[in-house]
C-alpha positions as CSV (number, residue, x, y, z in Angstrom):
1,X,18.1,-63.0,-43.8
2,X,15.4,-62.2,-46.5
3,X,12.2,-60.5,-45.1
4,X,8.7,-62.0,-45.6
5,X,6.8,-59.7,-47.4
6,X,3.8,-57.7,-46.6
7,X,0.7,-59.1,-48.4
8,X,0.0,-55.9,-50.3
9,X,3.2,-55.7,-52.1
10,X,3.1,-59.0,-52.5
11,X,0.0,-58.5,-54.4
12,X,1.2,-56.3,-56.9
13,X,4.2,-57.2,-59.1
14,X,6.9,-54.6,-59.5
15,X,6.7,-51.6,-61.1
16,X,3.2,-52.0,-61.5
17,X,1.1,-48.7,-61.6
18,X,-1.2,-48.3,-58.9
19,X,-4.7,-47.4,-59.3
20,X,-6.1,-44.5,-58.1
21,X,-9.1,-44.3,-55.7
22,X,-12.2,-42.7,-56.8
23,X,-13.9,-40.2,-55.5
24,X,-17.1,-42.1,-55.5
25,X,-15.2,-45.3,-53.6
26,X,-13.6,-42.9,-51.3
27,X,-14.9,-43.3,-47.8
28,X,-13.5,-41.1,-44.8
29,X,-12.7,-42.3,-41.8
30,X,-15.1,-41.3,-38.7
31,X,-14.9,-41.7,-35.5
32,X,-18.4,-42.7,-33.9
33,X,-18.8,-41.1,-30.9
34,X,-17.9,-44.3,-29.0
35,X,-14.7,-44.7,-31.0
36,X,-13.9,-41.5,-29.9
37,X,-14.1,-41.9,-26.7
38,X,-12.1,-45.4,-26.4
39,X,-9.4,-43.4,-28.5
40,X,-9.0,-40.5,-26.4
41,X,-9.5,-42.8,-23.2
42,X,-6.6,-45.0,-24.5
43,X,-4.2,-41.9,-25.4
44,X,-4.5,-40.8,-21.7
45,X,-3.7,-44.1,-20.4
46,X,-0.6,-44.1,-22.4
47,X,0.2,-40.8,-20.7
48,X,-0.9,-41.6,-17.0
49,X,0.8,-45.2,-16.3
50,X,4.5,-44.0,-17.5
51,X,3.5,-40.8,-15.1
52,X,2.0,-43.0,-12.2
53,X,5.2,-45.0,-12.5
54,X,7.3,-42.2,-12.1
55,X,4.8,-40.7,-9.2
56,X,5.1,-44.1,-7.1
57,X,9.3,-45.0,-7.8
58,X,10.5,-41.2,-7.3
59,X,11.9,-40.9,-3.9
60,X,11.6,-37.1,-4.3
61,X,7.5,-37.2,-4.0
62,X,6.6,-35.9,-0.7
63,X,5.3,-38.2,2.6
64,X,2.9,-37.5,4.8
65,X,4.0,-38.7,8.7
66,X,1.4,-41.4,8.4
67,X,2.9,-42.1,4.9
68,X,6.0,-42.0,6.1
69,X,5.6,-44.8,9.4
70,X,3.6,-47.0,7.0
71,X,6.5,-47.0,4.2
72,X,9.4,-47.7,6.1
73,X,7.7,-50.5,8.0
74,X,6.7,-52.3,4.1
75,X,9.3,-54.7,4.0
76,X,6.8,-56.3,0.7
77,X,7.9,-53.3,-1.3
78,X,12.1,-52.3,-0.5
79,X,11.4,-49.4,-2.5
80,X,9.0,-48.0,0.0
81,X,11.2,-48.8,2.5
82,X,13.8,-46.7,0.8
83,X,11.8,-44.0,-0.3
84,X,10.8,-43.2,3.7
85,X,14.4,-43.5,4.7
86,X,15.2,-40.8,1.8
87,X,12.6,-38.5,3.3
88,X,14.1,-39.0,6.7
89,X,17.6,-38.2,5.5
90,X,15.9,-34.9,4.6
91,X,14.9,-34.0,7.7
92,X,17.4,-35.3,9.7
93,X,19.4,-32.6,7.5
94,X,17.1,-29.7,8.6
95,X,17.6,-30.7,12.0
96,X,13.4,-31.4,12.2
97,X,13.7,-33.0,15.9
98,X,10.3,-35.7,14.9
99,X,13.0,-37.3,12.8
100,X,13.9,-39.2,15.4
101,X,10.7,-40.4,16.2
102,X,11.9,-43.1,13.7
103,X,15.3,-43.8,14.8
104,X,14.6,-47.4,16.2
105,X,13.6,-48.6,12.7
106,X,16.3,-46.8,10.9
107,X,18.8,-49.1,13.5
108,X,16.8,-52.0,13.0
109,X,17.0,-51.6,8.7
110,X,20.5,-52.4,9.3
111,X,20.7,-56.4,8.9
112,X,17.7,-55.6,6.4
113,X,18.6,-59.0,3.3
114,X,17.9,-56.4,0.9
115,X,21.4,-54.8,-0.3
116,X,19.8,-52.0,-1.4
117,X,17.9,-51.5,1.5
118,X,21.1,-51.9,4.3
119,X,23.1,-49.4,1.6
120,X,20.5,-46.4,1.9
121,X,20.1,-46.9,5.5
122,X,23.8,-46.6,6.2
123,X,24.0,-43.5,4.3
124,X,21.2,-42.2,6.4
125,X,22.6,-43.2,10.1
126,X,25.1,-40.4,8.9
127,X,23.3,-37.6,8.9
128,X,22.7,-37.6,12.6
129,X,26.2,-38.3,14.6
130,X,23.7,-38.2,17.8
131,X,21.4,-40.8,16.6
132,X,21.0,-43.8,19.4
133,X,22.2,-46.7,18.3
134,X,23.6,-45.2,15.0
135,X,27.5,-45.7,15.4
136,X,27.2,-49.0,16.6
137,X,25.3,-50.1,14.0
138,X,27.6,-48.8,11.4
139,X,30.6,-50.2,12.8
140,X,28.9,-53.6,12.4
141,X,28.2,-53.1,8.8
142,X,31.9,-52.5,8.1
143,X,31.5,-56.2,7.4
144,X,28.5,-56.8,5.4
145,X,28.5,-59.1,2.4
146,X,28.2,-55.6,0.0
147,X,30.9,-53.4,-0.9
148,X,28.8,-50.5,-1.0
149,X,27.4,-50.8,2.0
150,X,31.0,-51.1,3.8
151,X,32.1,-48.0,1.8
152,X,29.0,-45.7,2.7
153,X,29.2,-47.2,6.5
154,X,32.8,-45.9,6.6
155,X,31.7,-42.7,4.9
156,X,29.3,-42.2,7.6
157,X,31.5,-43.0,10.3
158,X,33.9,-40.6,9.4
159,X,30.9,-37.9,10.5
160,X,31.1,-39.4,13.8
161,X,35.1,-38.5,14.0
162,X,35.3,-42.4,13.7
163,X,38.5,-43.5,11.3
164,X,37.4,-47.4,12.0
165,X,36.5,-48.0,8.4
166,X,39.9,-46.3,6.5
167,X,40.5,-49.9,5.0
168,X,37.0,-49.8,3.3
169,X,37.4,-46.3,2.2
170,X,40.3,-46.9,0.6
171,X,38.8,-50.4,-0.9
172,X,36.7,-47.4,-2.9
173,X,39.4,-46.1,-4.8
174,X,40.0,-50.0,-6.2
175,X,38.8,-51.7,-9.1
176,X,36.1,-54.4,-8.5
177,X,36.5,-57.5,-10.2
178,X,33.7,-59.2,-11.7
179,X,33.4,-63.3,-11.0
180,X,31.5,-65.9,-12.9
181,X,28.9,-67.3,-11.0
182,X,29.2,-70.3,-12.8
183,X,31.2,-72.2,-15.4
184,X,30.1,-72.1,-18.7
185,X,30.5,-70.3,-22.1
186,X,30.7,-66.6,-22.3
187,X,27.5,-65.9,-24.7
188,X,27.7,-61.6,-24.3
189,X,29.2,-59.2,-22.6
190,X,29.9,-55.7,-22.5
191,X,32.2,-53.3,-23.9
192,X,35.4,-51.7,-22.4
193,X,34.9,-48.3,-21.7
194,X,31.0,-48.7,-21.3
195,X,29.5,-46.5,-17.9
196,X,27.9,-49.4,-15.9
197,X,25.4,-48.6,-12.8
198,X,25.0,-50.7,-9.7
199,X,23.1,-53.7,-11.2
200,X,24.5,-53.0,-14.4
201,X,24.4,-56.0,-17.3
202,X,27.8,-57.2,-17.8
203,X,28.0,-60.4,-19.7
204,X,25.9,-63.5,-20.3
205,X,27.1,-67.2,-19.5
206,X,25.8,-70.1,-21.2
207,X,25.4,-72.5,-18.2
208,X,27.7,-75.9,-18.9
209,X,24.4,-78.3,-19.9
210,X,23.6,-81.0,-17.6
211,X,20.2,-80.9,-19.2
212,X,18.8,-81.0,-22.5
213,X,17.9,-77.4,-22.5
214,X,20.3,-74.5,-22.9
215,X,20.4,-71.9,-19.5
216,X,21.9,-68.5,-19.8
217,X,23.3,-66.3,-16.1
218,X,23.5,-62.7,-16.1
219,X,26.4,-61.1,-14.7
220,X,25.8,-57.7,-13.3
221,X,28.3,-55.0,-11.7
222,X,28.4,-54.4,-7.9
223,X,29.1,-51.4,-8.7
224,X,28.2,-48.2,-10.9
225,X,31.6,-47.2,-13.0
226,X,32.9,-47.9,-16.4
227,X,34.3,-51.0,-17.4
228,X,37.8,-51.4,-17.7
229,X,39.0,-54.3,-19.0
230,X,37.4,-57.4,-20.2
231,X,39.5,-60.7,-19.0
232,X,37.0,-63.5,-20.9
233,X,35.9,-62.5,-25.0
234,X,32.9,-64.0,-26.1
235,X,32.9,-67.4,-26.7
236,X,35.4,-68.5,-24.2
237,X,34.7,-70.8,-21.9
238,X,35.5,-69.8,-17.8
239,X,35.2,-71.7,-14.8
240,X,33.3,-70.6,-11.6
241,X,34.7,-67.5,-9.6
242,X,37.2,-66.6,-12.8
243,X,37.3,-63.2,-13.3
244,X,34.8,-61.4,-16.3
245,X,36.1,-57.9,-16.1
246,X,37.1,-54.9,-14.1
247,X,35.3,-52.3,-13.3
248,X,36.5,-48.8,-12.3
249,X,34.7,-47.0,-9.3
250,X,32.3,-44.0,-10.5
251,X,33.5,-40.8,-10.1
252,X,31.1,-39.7,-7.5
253,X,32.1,-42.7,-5.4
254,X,35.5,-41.4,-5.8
255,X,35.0,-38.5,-5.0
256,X,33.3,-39.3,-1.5
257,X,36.3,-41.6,-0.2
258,X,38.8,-39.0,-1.5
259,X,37.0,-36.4,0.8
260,X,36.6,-38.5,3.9
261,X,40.1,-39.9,3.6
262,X,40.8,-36.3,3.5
263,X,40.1,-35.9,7.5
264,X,41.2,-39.7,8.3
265,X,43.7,-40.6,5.5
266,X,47.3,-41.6,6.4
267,X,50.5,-41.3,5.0
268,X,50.5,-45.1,4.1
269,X,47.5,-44.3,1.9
270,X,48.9,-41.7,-0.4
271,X,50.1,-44.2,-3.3
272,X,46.4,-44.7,-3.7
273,X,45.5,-41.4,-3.7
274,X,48.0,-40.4,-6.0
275,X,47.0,-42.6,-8.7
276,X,43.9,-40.2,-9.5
277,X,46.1,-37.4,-9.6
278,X,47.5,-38.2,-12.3
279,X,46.3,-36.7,-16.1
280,X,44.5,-39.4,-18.0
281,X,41.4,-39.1,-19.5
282,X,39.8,-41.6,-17.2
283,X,40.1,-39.0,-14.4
284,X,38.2,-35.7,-14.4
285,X,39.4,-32.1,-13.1
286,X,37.5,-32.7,-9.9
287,X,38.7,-35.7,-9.1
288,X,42.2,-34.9,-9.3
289,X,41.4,-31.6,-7.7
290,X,40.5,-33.6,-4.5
291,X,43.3,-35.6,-4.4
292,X,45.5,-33.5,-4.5
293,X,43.9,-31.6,-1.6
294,X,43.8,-34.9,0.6
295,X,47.3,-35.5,-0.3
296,X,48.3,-32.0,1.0
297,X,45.8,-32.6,4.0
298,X,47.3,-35.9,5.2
299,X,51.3,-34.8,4.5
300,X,50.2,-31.8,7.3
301,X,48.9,-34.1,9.3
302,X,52.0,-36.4,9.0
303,X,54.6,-34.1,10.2
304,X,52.1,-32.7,13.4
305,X,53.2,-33.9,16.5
């Protein structure tokens, strides 16, 4: 595609010299003193908003108790809500006794409809194995609609010496599969290989038209990992619920079922532990590290009486 051009060079034909500006014509640019002002004042803007966005979004900023109560009752902003229950995690981890001033809510987060929300929240009911109501909760989001909140509600359980969610723990050694949501044409995707995070693009469907105007779906990943294979290329059309691609767990989520199946794995479960034993690239020193260490863990705890 040819680019338009600019009205100066269009101006002057090629190769044309190009005249010289005169000292007498020459007029330096000044900043009046109101200029100057609007100019600086614009330069700090573009400085403060990226920084108050960063201030208000980072879960690491420090609450106040009033702050605190007020955010993790905002259920107009999830982000608050998960920001308080961060804080909280904190010091449920110090073992500050007025965490538990806030105990009721954390229980009540627990059927929260945002995923992100219910996924924090089970993490958090973790950190205290005496927290009222806690356990029970978890053991009822061992069947929510999000794989990532079953896997950190069986994480959590296993701090409560509770092997209840071993089927989920092991469900985070798997691949995910990624469905259309609709039939249509596959317009983009990503690439194999390509580290995805929770919410991550992966492909773009153009909607079958029943109208005159063309629709587009994003596909995202359920989960943050690397892509492993792509079933559908571009330009091929799939039906609803057909699989896009695969997705391989992150490393970090990996690592977390590897260590709690590690005190509650069986011997049943050690072909899937194996497989991130063995030497690929795909598979880093810790990982296989730690499986091999819950494989040796749950072959002692085979041949105990």
């Amino acid at each position: 595609m040819t680019s338009s051009s600019s009205p100066s060079s269009a101006s002057a034909p090629a190769g044309a010299p190009v005249p010289a500006l005169s000292a007498a014509g020459a007029h330096p640019f000044r900043l009046t003193g109101r200029n100057r002002v609007l100019f600086f004042l614009t330069a700090w803007l573009i400085v403060l908003m990226p920084f108050l966005f960063w201030w208000n979004t980072w879960f690491g900023r420090q609450l106040s108790d009033k702050q605190l109560g007020e955010y993790i009752a905002d259920e107009k902003h999830p982000r608050h809500i998960q920001h308080a229950l961060v804080q909280l995690s904190t010091l449920m981890q110090r073992g500050d006794p007025k965490a538990a001033r806030w105990y009721p809510q954390v229980v009540a987060l627990a059927p929260s409809p945002v995923e992100e929300i219910r996924n924090t929240d089970a993490w958090v009911m973790g950190q205290d194995t005496s927290g009222a109501g806690f356990h029970e909760a978890l053991l009822k989001m061992l069947g929510d609609s999000s794989a990532l909140v079953r896997g950190n509600a069986a994480l959590s359980l296993v701090r409560f010496g509770d092997a209840t969610g071993r089927p989920q723990l092991l469900d985070l050694l798997q691949p995910v599969s990624i469905l259309a949501p609709a039939s249509g044409t596959v317009a983009d995707e990503s690439t194999v290989g390509t580290a995805v995070h929770h919410g991550g693009l992966i492909a773009k469907i153009k909607l079958d038209q029943e109208h005159s105007r063309t629709q587009y779906i994003e596909v995202r990943s359920s989960i943050s990992g690397r892509v492993r294979s792509l079933a559908a290329p571009i330009g091929t059309h799939v039906a609803v619920a057909s699989e896009l691609a695969s997705i391989d767990p992150s490393d970090d989520q990996v690592w977390e079922a590897l260590r709690a199946l590690f005190v509650v794995g069986r011997l049943e479960d050690l072909p899937q532990v194996r497989l991130y034993e063995r030497d690929t690239p795909r598979i880093s020193d810790r990982i296989r590290q730690q499986a091999a260490l819950t494989e040796r863990a749950i072959r002692e705890r085979g041949v105990q009486p």
